[in-house]
OpenMM code with the backbone's topology and positions (N, CA, C; nanometers):
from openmm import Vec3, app, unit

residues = "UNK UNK UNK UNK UNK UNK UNK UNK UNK UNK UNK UNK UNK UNK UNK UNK UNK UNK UNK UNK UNK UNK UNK UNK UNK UNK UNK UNK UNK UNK UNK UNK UNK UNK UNK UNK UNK UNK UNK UNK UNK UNK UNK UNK UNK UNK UNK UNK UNK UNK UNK UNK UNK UNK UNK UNK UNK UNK UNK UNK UNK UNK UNK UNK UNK UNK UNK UNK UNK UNK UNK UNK UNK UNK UNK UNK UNK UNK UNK UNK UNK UNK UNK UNK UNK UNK UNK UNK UNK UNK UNK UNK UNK UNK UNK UNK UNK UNK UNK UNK UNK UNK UNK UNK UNK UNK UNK UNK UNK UNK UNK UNK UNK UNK UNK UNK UNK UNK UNK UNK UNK UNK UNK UNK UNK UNK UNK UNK UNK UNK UNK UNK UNK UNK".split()
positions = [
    Vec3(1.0185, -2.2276, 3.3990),
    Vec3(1.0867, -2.1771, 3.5162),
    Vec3(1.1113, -2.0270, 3.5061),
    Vec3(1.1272, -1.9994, 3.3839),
    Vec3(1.2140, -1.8539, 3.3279),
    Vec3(1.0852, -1.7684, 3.3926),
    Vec3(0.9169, -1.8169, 3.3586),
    Vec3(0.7791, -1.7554, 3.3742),
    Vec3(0.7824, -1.7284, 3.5520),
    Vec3(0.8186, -1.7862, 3.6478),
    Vec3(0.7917, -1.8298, 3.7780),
    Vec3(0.8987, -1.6994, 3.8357),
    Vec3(0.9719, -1.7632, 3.7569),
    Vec3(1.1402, -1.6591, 3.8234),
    Vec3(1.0912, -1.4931, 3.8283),
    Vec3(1.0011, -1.4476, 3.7056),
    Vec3(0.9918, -1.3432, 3.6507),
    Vec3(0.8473, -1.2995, 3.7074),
    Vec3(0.7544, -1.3826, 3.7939),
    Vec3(0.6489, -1.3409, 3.8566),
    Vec3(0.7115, -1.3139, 3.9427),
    Vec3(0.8127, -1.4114, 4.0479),
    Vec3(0.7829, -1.3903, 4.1449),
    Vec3(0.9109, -1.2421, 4.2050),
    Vec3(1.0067, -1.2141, 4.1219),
    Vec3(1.1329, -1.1272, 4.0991),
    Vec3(0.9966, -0.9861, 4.0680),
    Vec3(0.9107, -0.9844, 4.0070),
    Vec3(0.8958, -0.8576, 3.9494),
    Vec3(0.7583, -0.8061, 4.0753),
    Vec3(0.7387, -0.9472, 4.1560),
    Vec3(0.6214, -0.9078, 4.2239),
    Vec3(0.7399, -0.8461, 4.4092),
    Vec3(0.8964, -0.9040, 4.4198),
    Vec3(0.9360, -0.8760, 4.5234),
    Vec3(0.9986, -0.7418, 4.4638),
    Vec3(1.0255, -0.6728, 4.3487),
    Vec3(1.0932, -0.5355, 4.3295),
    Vec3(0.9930, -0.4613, 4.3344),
    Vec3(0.8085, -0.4990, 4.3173),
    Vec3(0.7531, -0.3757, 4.2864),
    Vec3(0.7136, -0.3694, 4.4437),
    Vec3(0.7042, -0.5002, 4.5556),
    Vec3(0.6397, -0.4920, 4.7183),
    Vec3(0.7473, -0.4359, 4.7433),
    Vec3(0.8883, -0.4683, 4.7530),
    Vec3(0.9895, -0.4393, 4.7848),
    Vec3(1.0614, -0.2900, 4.7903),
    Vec3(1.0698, -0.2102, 4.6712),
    Vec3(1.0273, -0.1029, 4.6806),
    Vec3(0.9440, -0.0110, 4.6790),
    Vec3(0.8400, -0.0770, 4.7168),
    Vec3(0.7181, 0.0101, 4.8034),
    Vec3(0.7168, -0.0216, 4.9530),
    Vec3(0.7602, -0.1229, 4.9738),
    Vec3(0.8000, -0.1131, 5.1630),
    Vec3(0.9214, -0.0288, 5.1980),
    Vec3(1.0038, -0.0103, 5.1437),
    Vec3(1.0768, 0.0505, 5.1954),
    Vec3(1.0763, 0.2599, 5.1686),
    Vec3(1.0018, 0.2768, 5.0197),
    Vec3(0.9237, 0.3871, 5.0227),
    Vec3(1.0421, 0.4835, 4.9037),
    Vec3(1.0716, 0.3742, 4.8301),
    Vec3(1.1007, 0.4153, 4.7021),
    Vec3(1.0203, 0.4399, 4.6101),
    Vec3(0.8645, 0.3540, 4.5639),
    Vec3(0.7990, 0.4058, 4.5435),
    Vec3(0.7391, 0.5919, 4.4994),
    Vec3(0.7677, 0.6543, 4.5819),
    Vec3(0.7539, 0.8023, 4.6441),
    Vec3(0.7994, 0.8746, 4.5371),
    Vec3(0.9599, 0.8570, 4.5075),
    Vec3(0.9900, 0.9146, 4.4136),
    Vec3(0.9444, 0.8783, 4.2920),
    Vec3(0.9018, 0.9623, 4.2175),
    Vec3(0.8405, 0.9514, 4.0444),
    Vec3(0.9316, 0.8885, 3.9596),
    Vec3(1.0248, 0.8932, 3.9596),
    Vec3(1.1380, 0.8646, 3.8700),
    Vec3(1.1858, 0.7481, 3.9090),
    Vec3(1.1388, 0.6647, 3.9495),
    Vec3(1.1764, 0.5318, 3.9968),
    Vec3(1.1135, 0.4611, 3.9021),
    Vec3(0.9773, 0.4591, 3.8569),
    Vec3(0.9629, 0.3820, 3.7291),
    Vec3(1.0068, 0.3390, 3.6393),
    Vec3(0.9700, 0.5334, 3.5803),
    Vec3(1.0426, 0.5276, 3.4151),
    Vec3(1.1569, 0.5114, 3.4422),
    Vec3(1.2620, 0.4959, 3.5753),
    Vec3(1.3744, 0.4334, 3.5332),
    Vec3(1.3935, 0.3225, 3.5033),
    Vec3(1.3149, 0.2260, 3.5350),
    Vec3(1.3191, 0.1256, 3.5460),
    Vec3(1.2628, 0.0625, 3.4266),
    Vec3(1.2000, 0.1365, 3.3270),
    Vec3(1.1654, 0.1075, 3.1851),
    Vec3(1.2667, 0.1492, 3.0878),
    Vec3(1.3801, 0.2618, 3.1677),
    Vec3(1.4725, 0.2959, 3.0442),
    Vec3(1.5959, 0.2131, 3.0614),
    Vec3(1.6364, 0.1502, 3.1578),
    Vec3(1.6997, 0.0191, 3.2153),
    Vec3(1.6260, -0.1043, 3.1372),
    Vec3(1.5188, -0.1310, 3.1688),
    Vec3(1.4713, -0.2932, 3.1088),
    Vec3(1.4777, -0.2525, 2.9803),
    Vec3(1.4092, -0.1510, 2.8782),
    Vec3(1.4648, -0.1321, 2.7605),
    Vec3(1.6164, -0.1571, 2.7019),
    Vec3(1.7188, -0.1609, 2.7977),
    Vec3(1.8224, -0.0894, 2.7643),
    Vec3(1.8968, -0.2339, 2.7279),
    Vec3(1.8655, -0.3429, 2.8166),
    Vec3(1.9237, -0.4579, 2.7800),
    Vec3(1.9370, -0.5384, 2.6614),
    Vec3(1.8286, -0.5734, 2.5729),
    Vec3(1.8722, -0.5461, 2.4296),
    Vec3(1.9630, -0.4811, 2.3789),
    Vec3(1.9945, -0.3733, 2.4024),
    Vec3(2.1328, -0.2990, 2.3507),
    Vec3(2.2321, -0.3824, 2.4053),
    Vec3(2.2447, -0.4065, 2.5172),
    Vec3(2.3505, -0.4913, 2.6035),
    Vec3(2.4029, -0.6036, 2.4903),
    Vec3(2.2551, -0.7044, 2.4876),
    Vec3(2.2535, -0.8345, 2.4288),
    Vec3(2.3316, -0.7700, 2.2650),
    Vec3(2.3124, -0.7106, 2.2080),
    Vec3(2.3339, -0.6757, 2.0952),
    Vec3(2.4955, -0.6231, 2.0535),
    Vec3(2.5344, -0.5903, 2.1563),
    Vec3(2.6807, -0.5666, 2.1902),
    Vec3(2.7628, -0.6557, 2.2604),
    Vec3(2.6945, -0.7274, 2.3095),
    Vec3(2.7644, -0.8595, 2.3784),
    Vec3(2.8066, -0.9270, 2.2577),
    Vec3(2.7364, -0.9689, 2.1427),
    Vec3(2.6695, -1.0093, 2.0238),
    Vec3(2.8019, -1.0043, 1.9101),
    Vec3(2.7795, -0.8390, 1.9611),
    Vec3(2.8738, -0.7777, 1.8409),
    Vec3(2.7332, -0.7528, 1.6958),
    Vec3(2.6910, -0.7656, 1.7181),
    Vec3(2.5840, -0.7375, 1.6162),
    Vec3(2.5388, -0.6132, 1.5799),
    Vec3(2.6019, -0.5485, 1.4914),
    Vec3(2.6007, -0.3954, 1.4973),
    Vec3(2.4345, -0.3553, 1.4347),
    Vec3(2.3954, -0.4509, 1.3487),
    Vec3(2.2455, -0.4231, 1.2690),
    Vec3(2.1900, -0.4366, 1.3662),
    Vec3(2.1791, -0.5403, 1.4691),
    Vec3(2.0836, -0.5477, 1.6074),
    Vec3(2.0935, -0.4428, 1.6701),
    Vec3(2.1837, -0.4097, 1.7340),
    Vec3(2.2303, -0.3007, 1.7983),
    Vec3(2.1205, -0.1662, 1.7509),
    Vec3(2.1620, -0.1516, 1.6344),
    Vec3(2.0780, -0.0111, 1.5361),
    Vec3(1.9294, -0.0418, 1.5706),
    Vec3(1.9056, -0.1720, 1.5462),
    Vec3(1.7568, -0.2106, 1.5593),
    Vec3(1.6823, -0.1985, 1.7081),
    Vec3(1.8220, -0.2401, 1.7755),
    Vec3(1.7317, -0.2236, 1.9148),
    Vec3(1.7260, -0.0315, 1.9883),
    Vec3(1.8228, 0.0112, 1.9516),
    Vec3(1.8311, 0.1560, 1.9935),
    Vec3(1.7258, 0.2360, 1.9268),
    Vec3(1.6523, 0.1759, 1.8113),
    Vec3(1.5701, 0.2592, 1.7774),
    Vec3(1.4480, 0.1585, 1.8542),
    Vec3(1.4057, 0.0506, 1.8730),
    Vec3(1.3063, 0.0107, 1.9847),
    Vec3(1.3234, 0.0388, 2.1249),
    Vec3(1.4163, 0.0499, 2.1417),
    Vec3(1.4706, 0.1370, 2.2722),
    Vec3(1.3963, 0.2635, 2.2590),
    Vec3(1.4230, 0.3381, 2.1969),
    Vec3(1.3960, 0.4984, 2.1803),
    Vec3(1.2393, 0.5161, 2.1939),
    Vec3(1.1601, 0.4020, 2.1388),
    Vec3(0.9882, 0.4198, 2.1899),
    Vec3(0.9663, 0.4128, 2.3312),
    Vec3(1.0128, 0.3053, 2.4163),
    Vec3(1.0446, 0.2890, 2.5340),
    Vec3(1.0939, 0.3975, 2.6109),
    Vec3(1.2371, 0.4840, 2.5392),
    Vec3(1.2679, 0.6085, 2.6530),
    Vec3(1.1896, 0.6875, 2.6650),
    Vec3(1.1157, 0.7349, 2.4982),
    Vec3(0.9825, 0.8074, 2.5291),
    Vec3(0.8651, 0.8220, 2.5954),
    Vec3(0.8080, 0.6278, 2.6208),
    Vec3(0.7622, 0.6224, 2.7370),
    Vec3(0.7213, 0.6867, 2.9173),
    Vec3(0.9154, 0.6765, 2.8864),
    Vec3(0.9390, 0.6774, 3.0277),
    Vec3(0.9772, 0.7754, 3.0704),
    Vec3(1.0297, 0.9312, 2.9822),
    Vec3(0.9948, 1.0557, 2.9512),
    Vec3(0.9015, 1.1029, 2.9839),
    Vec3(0.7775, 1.0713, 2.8799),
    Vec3(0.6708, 1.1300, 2.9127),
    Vec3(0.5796, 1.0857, 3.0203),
    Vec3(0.6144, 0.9527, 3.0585),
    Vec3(0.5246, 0.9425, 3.1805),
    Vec3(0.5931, 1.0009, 3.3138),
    Vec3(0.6999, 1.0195, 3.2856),
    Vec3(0.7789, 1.0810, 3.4289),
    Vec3(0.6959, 1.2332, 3.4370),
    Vec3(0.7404, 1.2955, 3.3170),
    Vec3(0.6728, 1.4548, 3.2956),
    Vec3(0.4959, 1.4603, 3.3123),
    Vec3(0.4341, 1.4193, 3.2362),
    Vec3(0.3111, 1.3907, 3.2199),
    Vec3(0.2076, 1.3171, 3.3357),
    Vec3(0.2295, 1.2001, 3.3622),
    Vec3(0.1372, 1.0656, 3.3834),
    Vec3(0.2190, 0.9159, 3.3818),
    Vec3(0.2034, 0.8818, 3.5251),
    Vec3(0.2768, 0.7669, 3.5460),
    Vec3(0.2261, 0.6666, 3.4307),
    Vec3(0.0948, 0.6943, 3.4398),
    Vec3(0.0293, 0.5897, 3.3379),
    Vec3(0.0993, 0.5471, 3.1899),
    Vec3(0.1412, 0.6355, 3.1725),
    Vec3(0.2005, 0.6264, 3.0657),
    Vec3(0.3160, 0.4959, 3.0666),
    Vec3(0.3726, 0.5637, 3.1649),
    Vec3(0.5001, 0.4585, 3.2195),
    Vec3(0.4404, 0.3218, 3.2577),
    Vec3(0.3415, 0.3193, 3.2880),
    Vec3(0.2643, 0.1804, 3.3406),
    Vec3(0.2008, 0.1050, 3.1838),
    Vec3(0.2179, 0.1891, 3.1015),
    Vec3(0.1243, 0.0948, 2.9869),
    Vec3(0.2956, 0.1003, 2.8787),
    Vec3(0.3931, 0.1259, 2.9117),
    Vec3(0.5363, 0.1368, 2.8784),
    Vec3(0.6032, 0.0162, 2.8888),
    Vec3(0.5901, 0.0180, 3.0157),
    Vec3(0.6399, -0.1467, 3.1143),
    Vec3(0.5355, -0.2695, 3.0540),
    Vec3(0.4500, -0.2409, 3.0525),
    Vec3(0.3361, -0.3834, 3.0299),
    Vec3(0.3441, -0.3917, 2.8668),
    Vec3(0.3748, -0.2665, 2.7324),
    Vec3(0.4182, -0.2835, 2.6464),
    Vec3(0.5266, -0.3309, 2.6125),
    Vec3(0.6619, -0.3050, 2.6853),
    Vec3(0.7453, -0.4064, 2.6956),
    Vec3(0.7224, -0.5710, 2.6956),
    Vec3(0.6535, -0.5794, 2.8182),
    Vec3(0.6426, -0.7474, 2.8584),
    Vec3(0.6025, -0.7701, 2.7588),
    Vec3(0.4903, -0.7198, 2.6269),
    Vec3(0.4420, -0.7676, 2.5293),
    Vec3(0.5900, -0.7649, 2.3859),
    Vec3(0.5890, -0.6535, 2.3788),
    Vec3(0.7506, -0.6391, 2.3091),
    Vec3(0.8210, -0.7791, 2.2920),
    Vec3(0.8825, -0.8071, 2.4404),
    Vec3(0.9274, -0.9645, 2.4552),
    Vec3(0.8514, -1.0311, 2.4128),
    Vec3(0.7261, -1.0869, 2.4018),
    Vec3(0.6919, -1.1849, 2.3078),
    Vec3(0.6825, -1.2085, 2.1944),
    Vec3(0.7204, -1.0494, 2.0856),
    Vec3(0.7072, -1.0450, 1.9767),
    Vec3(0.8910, -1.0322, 1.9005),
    Vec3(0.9476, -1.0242, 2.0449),
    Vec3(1.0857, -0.9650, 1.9782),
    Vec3(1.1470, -0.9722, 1.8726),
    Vec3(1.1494, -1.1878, 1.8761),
    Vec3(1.2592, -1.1995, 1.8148),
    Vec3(1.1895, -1.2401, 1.6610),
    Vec3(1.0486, -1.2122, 1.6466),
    Vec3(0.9943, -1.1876, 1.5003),
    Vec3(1.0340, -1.0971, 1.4043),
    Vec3(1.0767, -0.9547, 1.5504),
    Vec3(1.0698, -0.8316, 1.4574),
    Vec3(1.2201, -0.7892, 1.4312),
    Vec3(1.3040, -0.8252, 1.5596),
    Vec3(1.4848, -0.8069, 1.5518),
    Vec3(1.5327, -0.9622, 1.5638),
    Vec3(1.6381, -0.9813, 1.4462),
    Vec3(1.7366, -1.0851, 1.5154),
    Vec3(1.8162, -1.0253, 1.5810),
    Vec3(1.8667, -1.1093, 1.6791),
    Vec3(1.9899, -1.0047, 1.7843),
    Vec3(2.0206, -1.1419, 1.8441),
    Vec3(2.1544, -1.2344, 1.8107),
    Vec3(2.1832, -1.3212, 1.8446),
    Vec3(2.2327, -1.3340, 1.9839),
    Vec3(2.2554, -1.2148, 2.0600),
    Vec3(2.2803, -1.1890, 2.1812),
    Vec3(2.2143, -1.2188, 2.2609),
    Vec3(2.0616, -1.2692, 2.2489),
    Vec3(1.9525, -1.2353, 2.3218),
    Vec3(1.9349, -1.3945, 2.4077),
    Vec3(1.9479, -1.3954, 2.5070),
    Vec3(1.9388, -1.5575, 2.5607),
    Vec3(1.8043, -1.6021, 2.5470),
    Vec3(1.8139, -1.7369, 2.5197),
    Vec3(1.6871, -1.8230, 2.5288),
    Vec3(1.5835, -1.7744, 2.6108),
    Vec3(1.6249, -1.7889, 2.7556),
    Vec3(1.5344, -1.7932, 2.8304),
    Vec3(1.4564, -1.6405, 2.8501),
    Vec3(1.5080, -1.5310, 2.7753),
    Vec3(1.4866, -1.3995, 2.8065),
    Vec3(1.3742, -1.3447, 2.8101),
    Vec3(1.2990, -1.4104, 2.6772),
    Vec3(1.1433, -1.3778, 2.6517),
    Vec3(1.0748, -1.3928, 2.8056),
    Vec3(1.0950, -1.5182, 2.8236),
    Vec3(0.9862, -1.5787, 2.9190),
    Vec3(0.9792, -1.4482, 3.0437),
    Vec3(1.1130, -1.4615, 3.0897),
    Vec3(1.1300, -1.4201, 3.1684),
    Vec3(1.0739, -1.2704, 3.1960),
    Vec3(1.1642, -1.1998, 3.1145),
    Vec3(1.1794, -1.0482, 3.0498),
    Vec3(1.0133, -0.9917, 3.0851),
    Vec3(0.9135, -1.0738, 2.9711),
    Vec3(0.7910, -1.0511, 2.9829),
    Vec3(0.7336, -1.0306, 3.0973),
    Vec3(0.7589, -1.1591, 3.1813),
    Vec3(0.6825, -1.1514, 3.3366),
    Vec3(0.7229, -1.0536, 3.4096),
    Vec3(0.8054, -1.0601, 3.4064),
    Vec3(0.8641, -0.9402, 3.4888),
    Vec3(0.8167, -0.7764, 3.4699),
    Vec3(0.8474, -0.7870, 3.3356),
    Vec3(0.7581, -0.6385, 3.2792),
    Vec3(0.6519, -0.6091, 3.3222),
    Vec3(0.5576, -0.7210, 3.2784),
    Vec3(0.3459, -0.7068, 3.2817),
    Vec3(0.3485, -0.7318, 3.4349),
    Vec3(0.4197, -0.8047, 3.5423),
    Vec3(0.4022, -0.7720, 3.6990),
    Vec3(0.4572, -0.6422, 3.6892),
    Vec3(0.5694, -0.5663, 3.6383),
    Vec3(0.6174, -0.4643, 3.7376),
    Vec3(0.4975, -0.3465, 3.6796),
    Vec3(0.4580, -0.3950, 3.5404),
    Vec3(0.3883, -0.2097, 3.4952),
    Vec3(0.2457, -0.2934, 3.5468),
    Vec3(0.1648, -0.4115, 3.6076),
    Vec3(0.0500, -0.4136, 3.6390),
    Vec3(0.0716, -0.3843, 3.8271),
    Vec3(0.1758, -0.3948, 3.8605),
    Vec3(0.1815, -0.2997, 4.0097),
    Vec3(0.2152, -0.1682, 4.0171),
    Vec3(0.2892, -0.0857, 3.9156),
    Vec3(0.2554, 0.0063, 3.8951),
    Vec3(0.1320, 0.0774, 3.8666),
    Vec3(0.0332, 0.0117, 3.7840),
    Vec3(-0.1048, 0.0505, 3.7873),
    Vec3(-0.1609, 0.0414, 3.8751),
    Vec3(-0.1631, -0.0500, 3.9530),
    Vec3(-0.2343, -0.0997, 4.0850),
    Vec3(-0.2064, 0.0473, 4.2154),
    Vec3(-0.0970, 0.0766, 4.2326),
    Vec3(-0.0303, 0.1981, 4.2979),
    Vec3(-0.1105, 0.3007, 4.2464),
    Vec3(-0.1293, 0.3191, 4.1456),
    Vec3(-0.1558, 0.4581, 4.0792),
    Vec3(-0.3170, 0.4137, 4.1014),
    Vec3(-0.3883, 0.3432, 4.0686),
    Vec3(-0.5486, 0.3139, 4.0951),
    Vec3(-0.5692, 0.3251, 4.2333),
    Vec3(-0.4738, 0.3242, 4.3228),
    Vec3(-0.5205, 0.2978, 4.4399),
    Vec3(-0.4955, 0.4059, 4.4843),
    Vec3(-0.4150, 0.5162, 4.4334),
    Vec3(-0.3692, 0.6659, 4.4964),
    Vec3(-0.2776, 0.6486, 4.5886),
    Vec3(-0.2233, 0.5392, 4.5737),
    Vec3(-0.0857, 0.5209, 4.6766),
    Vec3(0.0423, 0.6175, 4.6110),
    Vec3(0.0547, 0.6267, 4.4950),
    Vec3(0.1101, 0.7375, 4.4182),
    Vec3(0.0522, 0.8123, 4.3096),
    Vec3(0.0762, 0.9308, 4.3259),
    Vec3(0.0455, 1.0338, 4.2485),
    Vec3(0.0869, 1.0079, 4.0871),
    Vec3(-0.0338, 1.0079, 3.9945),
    Vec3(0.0001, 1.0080, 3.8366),
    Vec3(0.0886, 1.0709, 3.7825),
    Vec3(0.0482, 1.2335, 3.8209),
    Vec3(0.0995, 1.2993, 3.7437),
    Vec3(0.1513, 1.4023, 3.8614),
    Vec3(0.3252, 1.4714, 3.8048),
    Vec3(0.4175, 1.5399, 3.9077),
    Vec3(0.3279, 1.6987, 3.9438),
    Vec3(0.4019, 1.7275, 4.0607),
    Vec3(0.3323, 1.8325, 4.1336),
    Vec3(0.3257, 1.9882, 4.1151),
] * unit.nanometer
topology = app.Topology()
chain = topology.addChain("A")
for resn in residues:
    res = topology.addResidue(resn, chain)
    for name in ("N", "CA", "C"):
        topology.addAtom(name, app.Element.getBySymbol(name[0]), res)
């Protein structure tokens, strides 16, 4: 269910704000990668888990860079950021324990990611938005 929730949530935020023409702005992405990054920290403090916490702020920190440099640089960047995430989630809880982290999060987390950074690519292949700032 967690897989379904997270297609169909990541396929109405990326149509959703492109109908209404949020899209446009550049910085709507990588925000949205330094936000989905950011929740792990959440989970990790919810937790109380201060080693998680450390662990996730520094997996966090590849992610802000991401979304840094693809803001400055190349959306692309930000698009292979987001879809590295969704992969991230499947490897998470191999690489951090973080008892904070709900069951269903992977599933979800993932889909949501690899739809939002594979409609982000899709935008950028299609020249509906500009890669790189002006």
């Amino acid at each position: 269910m967690e897989y379904l929730v997270g297609v169909v949530l990541g396929l109405i935020i990326g149509i959703g704000t492109t109908g209404i023409g949020m899209h446009r702005d550049r910085a709507l992405y990588p925000a949205m990668l330094i936000v989905i990054a950011a929740y792990y920290d959440l989970f990790a403090v919810v937790a109380g888990a201060t080693s998680a916490l450390l662990a996730e702020i520094a997996a966090g920190l590849v992610f802000l860079g991401l979304a840094v440099a693809g803001f400055r640089l190349t959306l692309w960047l930000t698009a292979a950021g987001i879809v590295g995430h969704g992969i991230f989630d499947f490897v998470h809880d191999y690489i951090i324990y973080d008892p904070g982290v709900p069951g269903f999060w992977m599933g979800f987390c993932s889909t949501i990611d690899i739809v939002l950074g594979l409609y982000l690519a899709f935008l950028l292949w299609k020249g509906r938005i500009s890669a790189r700032s002006a």
